[in-house]
C-alpha positions in Angstrom: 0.6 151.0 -98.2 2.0 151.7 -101.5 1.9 155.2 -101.2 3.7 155.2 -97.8 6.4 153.2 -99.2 6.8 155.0 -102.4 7.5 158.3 -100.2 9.7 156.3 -97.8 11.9 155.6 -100.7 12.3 159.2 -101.5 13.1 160.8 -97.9 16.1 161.9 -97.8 19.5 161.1 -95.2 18.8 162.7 -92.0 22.4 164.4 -91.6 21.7 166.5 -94.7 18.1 167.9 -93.7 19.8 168.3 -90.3 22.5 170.5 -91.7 20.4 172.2 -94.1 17.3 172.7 -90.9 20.1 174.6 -88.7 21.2 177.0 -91.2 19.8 180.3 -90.2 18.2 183.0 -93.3 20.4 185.8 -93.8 19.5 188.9 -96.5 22.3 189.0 -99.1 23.0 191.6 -102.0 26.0 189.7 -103.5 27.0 186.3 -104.2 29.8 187.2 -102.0 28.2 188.4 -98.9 28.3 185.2 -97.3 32.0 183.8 -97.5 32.7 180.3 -97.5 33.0 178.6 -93.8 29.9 181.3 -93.3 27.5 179.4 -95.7 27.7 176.5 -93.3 25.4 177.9 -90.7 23.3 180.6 -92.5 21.1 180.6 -96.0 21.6 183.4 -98.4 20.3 183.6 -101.9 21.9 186.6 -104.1 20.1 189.8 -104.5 17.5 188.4 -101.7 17.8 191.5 -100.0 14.7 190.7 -97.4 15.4 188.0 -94.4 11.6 187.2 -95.4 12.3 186.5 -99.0 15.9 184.4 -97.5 13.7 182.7 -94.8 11.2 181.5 -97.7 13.7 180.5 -100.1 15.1 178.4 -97.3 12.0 176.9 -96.6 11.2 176.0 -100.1 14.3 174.2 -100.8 14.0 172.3 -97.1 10.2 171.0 -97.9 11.6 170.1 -101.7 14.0 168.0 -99.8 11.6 166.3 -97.2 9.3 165.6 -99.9 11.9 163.9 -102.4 11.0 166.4 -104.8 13.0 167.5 -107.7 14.8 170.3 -109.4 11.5 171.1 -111.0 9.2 171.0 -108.0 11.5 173.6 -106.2 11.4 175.4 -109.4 7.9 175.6 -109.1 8.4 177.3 -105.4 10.7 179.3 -106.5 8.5 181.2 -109.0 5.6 181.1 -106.3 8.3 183.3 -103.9 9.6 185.2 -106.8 6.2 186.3 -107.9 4.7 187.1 -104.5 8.0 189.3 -103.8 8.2 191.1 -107.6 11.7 190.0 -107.1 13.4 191.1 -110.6 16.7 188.9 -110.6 19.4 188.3 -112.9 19.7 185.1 -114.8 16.6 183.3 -115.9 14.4 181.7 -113.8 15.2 178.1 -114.5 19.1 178.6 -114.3 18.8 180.9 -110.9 16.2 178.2 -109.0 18.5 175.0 -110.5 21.9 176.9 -109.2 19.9 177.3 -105.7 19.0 174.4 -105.5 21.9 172.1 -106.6 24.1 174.0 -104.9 22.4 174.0 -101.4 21.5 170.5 -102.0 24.8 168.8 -103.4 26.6 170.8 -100.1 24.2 169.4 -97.7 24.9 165.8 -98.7 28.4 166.5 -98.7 28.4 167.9 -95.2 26.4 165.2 -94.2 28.8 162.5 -95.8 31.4 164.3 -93.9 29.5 163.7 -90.5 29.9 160.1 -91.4 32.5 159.7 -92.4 34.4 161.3 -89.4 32.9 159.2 -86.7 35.1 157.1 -84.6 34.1 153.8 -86.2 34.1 154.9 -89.3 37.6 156.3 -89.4 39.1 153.1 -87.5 37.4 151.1 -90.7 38.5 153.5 -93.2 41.7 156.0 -92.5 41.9 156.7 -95.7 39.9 158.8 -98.2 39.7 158.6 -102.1 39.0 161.6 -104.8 36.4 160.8 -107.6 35.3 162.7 -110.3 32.4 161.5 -111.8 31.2 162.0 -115.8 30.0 165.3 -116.6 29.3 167.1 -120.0 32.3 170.0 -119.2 34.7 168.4 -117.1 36.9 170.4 -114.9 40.9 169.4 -115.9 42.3 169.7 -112.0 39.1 167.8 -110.8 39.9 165.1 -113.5 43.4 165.0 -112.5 42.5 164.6 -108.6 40.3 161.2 -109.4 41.5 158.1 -107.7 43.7 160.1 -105.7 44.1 158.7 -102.4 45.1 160.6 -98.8 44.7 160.0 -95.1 41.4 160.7 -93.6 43.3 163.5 -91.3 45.3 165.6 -94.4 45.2 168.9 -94.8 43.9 168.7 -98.3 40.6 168.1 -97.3 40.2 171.1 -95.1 39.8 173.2 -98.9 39.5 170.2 -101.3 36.4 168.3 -99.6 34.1 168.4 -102.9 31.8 170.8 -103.8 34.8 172.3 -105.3 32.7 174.5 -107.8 29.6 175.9 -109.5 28.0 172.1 -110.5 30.7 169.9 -109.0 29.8 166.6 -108.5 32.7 165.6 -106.9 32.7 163.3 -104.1 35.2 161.2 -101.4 34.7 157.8 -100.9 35.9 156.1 -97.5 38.8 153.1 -97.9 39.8 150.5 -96.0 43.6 148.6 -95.7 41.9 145.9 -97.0 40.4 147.9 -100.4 44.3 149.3 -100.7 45.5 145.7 -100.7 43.2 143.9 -102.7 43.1 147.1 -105.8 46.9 147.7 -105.8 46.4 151.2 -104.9 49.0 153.6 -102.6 48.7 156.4 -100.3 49.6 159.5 -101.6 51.6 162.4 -99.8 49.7 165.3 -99.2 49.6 167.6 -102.1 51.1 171.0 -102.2 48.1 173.5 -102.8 48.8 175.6 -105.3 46.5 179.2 -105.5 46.0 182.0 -107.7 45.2 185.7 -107.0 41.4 186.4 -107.3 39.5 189.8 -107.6 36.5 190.0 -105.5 34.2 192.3 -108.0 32.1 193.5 -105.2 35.0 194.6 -102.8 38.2 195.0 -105.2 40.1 192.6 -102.1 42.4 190.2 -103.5 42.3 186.7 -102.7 44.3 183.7 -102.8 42.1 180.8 -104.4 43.6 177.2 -104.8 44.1 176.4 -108.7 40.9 174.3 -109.6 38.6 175.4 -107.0 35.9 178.6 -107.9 35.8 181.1 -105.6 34.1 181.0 -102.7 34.2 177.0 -102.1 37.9 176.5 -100.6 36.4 175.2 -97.4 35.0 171.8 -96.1 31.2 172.3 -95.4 30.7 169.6 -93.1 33.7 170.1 -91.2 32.8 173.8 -90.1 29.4 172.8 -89.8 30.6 170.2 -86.9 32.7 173.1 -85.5 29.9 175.3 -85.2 28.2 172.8 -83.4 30.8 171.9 -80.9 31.5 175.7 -80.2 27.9 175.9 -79.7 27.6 173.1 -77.3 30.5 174.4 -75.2 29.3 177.8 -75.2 25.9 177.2 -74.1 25.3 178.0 -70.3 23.8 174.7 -68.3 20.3 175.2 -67.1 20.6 175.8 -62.9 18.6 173.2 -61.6 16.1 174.4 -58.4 14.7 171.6 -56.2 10.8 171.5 -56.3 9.4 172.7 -52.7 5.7 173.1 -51.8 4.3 176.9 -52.3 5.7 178.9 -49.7 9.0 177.7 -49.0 12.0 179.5 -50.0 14.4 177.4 -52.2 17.3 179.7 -51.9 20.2 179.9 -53.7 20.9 177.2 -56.5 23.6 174.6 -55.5 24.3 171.7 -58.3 22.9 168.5 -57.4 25.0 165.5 -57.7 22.6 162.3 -59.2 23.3 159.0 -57.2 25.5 156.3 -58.7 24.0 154.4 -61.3 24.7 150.8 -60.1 26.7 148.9 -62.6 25.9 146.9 -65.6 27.1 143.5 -66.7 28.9 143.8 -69.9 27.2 142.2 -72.7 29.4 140.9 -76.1 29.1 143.2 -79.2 26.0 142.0 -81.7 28.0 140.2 -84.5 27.2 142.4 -87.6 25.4 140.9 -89.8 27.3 142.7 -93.0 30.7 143.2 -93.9 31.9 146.9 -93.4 31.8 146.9 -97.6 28.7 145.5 -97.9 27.6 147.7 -95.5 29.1 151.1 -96.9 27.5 150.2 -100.7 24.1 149.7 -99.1 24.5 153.3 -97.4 26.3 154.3 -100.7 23.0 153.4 -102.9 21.0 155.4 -100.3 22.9 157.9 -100.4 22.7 158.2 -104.3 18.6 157.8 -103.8 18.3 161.1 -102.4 20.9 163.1 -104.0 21.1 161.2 -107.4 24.7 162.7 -108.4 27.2 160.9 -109.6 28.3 157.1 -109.2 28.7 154.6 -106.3 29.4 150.9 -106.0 26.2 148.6 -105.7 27.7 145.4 -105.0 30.4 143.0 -106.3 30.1 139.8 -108.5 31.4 136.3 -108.1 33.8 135.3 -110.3 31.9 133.4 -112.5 29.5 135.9 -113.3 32.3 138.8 -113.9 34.0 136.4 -116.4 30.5 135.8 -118.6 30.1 139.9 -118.3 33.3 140.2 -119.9 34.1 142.6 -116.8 37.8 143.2 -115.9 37.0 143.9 -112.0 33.9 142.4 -109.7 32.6 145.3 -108.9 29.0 146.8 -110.1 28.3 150.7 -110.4 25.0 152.4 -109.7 25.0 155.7 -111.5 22.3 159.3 -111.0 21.3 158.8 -114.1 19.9 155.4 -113.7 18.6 156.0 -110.1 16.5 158.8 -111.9 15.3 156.6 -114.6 14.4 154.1 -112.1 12.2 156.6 -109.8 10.3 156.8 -113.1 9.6 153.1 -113.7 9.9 151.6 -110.7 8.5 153.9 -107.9 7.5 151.0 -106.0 10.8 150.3 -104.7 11.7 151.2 -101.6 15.3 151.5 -99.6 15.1 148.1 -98.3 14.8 146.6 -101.4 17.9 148.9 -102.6 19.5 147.9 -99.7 19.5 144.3 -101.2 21.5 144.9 -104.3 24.6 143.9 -102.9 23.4 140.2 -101.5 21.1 140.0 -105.2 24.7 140.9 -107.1 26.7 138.8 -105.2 24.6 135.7 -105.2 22.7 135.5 -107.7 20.0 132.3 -108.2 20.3 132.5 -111.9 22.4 134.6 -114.5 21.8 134.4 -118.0 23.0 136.2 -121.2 21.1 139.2 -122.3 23.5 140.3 -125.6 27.3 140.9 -125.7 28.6 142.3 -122.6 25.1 142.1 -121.0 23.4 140.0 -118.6 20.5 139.6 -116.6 20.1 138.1 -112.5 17.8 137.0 -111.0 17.5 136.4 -107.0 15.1 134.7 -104.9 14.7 136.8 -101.1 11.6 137.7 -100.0 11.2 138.1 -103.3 12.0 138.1 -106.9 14.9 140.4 -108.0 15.7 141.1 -111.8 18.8 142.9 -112.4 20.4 144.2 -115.9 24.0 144.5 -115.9 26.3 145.6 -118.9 30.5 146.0 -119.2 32.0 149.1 -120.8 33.5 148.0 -124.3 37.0 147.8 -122.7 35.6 146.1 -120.2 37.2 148.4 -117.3 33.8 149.5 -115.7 30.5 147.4 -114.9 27.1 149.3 -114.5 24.1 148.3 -112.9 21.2 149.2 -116.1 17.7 148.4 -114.5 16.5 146.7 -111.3 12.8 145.8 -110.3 11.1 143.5 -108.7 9.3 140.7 -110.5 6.8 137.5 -110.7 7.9 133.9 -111.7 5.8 134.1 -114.9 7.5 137.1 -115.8 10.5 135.8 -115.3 10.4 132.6 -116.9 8.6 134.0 -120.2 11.9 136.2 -120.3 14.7 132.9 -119.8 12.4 131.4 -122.5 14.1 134.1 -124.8 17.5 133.7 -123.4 20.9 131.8 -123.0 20.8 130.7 -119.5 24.7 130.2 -117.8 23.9 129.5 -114.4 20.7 128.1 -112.7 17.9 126.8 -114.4 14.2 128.1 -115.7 13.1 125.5 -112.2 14.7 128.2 -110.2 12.0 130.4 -110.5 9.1 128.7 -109.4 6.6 129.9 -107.3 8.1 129.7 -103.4 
């Protein structure tokens, strides 16, 4: 059992293996073979010059994916393919496999978040769509100055800005309500004017037009013209004619349509009342999210009032960073998304809280089970981050309050249930 949920932890969102699963293995000599909208439905890798080499690339990075592997597992493939190919590329191996792979993975979430993101319910919830940039050792200026911009759902801007914007962007939109405008202060913007600048192809000599802070080649929305494809597809496709079944012998003759009988009708029945609020609900498909594709940040949960004051936090809300997640897959393997999916109830209702060091606090919640959670406040106090998280025992977690100033709830709180 352990085993089974260890790997159901690590399976990753079905809209980015779907996206990634229909893309179909094209031979490429340049980087710029495949343009843009193209790499939505097909899988090149430069200087792959075989569709048998493309086709086992493409395989290599879907079963890194459906196995939760890493960066270093498909490296691992990738030297396999290399080897049994003699493939003599440019670039080492580590930095050509880890471009592959981030790149092809980090635009598969994206296009998936976009799928999302786009359906009816989730637009009528959240019309409107927020930039973030997220920390990164070389920070692009134009992708720092985009951050916390805010636009409609349906601008323009997002048919060329929809992150990836770049070689190792980790850009990413997040979905906001009325309700997040009103309660954070924050306005709409108008639509920017998109600036470009002329751009060389090297393999062609054609100039190009490239918006300022975008690399060349990723001036497109992936899941958008993914979802195009599709819908062109499903239009295009001929229906199947449909033949009655006759005993041997008989002629059928020619095909005529066949019109089913009316369904009788159906009594309405009232809408399930949810049984989360839309936020609660997006941070739990946030965390997942970040489980699979651990890039960048998203918020976890929010804190009661009480508990943001003790942190020392400015605003309620918790952040759940890559990093962490990655550092937790190594201690704590024995999580699985359901018990991620209960950060935001653990965070927001705590059973005890007590103070760790300055600006650092643990929680502790009763569910099913125990919950421990480490929490700390930037030193301005702008930005709360969610440190550790693991499941625990009673003894455990009374041998730790021992050692500590609890602020609400007492040691009694932990006893055995």
């Amino acid at each position: 059992m352990a085993d089974t949920a260890v790997s159901a932890a690590k399976l990753p969102p079905r809209d980015a293996l779907a996206f990634l699963r229909q893309k179909v293995p094209v031979p490429a000599a340049t980087w710029t073979d495949l343009w843009q909208e193209a790499h939505s439905v097909s899988f090149a890798v430069a200087g792959a010059t075989s569709k048998a080499m493309a086709q086992d690339f493409h395989n290599a990075v879907i079963r890194t994916k459906e196995a939760g592997g890493t960066r270093r597992e498909f490296q691992q493939e990738f030297d396999a393919i290399v080897k049994r190919y003699g493939w003599e590329h440019t670039g080492t191996p580590g930095w050509r496999a880890s471009i592959i792979y981030d790149t092809n993975i980090t635009t598969a979430y994206s296009a998936g978040r976009y799928r999302r993101m786009t359906t009816p319910e989730s637009l009528a919830l959240y019309p409107y769509w927020r930039y973030r940039h997220h920390t990164c050792q070389h920070p692009r200026p134009q992708h720092l100055a985009w951050d916390g911009m805010i636009l409609r759902a349906d601008d323009p801007f997002w048919n060329t800005h929809y992150p990836p914007n770049g070689w190792r962007c980790h850009c990413t939109v997040e979905v906001v309500s009325q309700r997040m405008l009103d309660r954070n202060g924050w306005q709409v913007s108008a639509s920017p004017v998109i600036e470009t600048r002329p751009w060389r192809n090297p393999h062609t000599g054609e100039i190009l037009h490239v918006p300022v802070g975008i690399d060349p080649g990723f001036a497109y929305n992936p899941g958008k013209a993914w979802l195009m494809n599709e819908g062109a597809r499903v239009v295009t496709e001929p229906l199947p004619k449909l033949r009655p079944v006759l005993p041997p012998g008989q002629d059928a003759g020619p095909a005529r349509p066949i019109t089913p009988p009316p369904r009788p009708a159906i009594p309405a029945t009232p809408e399930p009342t949810p049984r989360v609020s839309p936020r609660v609900q997006a941070q739990q498909d946030a965390i997942v999210g970040l489980l699979h594709a651990p890039i960048g940040t998203v918020e976890a949960g929010t804190l009661p009032d009480r508990v943001r004051v003790e942190l020392g936090g400015q605003h309620d809300g918790v952040l759940l960073s890559g990093a962490t997640v990655e550092k937790q897959r190594n201690h704590h393997p024995e999580l699985t998304d359901q018990d991620y999916r209960a950060l935001p109830e653990i965070l927001a209702n705590p059973t005890i809280v007590a103070r760790q060091a300055d600006r650092r606090i643990l929680l502790f919640r009763w569910m099913d089970r125990l919950y421990r959670v480490a929490i700390k406040t930037t030193g301005d106090g702008s930005e709360n981050y969610l440190t550790s998280f693991h499941r625990t025992n009673p003894d455990a977690a009374r041998k730790a309050l021992r050692k500590l100033s609890i602020v609400h709830g007492t040691i009694e709180d932990v006893e055995e249930r």
